[in-house]
C-alpha positions as a LaTeX table, in Angstrom:
\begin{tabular}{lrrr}
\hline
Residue & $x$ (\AA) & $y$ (\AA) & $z$ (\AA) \\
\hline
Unk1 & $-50.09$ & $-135.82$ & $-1.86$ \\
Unk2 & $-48.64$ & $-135.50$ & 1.43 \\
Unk3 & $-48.64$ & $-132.61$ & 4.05 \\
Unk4 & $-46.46$ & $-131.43$ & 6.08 \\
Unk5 & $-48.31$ & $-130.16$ & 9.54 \\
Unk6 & $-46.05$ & $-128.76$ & 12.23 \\
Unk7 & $-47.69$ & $-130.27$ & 15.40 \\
Unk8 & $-48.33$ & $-128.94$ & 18.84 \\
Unk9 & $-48.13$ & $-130.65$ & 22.15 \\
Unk10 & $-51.05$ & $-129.54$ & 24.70 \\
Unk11 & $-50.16$ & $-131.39$ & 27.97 \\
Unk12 & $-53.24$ & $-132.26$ & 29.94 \\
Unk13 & $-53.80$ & $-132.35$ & 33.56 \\
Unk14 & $-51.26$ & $-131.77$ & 35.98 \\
Unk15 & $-48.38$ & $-132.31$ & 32.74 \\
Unk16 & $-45.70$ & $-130.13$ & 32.02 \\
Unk17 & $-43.83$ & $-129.60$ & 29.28 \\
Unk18 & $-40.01$ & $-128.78$ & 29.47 \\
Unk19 & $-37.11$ & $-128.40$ & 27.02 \\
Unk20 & $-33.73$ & $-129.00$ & 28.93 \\
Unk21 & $-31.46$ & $-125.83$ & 29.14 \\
Unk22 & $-28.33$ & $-126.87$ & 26.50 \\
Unk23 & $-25.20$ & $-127.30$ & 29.24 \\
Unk24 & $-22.59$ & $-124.59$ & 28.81 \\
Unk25 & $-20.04$ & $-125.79$ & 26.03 \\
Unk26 & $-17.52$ & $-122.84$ & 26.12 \\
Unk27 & $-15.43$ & $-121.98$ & 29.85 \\
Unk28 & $-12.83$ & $-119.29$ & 30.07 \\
Unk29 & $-12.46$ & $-119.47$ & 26.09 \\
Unk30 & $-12.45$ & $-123.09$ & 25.67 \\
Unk31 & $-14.72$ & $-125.17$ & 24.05 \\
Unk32 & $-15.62$ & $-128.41$ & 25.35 \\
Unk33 & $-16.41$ & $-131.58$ & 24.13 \\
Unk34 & $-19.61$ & $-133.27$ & 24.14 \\
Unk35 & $-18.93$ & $-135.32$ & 25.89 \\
Unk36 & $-17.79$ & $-133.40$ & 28.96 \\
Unk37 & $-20.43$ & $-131.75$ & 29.51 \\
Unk38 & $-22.65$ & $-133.02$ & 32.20 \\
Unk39 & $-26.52$ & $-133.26$ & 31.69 \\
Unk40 & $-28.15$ & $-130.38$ & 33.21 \\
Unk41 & $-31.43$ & $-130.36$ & 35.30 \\
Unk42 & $-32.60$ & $-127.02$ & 34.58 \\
Unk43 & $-35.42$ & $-126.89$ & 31.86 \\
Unk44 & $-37.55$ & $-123.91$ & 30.30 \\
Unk45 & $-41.14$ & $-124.68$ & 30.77 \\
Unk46 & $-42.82$ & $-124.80$ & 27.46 \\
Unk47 & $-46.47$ & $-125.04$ & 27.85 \\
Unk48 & $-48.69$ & $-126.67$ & 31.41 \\
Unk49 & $-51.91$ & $-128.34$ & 31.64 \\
Unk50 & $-54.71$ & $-127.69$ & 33.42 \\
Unk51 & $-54.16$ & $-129.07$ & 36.61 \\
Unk52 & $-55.27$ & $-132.01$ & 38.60 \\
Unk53 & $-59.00$ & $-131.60$ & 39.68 \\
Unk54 & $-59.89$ & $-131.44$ & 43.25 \\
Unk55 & $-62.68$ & $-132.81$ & 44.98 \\
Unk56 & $-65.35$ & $-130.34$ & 43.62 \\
Unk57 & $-64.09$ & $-131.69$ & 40.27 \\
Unk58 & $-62.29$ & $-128.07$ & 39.32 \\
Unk59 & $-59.20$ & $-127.63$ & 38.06 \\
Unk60 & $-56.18$ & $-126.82$ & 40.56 \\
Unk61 & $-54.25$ & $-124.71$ & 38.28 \\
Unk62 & $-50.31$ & $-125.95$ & 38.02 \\
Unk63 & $-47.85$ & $-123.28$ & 39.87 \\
Unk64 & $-45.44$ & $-123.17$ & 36.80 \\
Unk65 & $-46.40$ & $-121.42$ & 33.66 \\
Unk66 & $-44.58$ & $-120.87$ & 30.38 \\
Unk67 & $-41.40$ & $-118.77$ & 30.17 \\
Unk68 & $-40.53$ & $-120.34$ & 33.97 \\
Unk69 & $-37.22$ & $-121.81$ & 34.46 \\
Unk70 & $-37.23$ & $-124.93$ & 36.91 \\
Unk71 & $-35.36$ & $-127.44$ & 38.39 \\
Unk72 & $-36.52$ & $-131.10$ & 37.65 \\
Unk73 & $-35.80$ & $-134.52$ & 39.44 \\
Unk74 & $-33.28$ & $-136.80$ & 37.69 \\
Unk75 & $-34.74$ & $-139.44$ & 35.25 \\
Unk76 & $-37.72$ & $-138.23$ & 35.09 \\
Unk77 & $-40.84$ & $-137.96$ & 32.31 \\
Unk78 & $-40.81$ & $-139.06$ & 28.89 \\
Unk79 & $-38.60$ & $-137.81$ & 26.06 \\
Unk80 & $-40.83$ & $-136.63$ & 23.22 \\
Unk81 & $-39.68$ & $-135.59$ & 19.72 \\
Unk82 & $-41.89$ & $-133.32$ & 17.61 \\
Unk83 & $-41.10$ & $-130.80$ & 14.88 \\
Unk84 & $-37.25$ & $-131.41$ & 15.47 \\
Unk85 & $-36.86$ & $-130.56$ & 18.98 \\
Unk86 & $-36.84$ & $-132.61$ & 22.01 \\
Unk87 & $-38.97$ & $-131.69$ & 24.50 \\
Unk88 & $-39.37$ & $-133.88$ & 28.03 \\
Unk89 & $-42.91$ & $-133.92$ & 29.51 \\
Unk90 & $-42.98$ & $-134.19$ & 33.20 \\
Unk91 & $-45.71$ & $-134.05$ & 36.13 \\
Unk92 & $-46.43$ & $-131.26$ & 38.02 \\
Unk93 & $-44.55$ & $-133.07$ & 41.30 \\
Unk94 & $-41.39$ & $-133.91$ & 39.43 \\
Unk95 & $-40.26$ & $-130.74$ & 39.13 \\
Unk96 & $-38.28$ & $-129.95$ & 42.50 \\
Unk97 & $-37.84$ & $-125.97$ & 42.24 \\
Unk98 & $-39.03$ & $-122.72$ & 40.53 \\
Unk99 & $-35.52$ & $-120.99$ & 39.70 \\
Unk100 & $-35.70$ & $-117.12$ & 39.94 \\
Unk101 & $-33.72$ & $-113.98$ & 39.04 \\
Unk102 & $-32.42$ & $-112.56$ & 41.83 \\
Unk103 & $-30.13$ & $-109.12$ & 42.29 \\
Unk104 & $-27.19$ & $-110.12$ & 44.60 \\
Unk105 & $-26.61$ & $-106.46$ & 46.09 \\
Unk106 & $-30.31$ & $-106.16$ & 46.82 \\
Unk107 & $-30.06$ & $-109.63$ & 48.68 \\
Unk108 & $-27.15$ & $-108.33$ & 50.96 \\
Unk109 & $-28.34$ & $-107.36$ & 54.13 \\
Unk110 & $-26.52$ & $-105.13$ & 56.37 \\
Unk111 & $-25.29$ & $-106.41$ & 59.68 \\
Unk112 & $-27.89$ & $-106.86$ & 61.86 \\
Unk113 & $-27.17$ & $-104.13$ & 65.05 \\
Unk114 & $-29.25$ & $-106.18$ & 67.28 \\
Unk115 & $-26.53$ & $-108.76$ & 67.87 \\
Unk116 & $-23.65$ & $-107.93$ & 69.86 \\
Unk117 & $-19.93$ & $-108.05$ & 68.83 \\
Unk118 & $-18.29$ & $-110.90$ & 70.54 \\
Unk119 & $-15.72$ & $-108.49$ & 71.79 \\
Unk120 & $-18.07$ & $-106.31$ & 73.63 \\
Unk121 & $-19.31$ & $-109.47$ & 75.89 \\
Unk122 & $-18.00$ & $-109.77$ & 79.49 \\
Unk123 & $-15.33$ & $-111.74$ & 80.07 \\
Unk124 & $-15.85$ & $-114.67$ & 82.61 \\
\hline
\end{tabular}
């Protein structure tokens, strides 16, 4: 009698594990092909390990965590199929960036009024 078991992947040490973000398929109402769309290198990270230990022999705990959305180095880590998904599990240095939300009208400074207009300088 066989059993089905839905398996889970616990990455160890300074492993992460990613799923790739699906590329966008649909622009300005039209759907494209597969094969048009480009690969993308943004990934949802799934679940981390522990961390690589240090020289006290602790852990040095990884500085993504689930739910994160990063940015990962081309052809990187190893494809890895379980419960039929596709996950990619990458080292802790592979990934390049930590993407964040951030609110565009909030980022917008106003002129600084400690430089001077160009207009207001002397002419020589």
């Amino acid at each position: 009698m066989a059993t089905n078991y839905l398996k889970k992947i616990v990455p160890l040490f300074d492993r992460v594990l990613v799923q790739r973000v699906k590329p966008q398929t649909k622009v300005g109402g039209i759907v494209l092909p597969e094969s048009a769309t480009q690969k993308t290198n943004e990934a949802l990270v799934v679940s981390v390990g522990k961390g690589l230990r240090n020289a006290e022999g602790k852990f040095t705990p990884p500085l993504v965590s689930p739910g994160d959305t990063v940015l990962l180095a081309d052809y990187r880590g190893d494809e890895v199929k379980v419960n039929n998904d596709t996950y990619l599990l990458v080292r802790e240095e592979d990934i390049l960036a930590k993407l964040e939300e951030m609110d565009v009208k909030a980022s917008r400074s106003p002129p600084a009024s400690d430089i001077p207009d160009i207009r207001d300088l002397p002419k020589s």
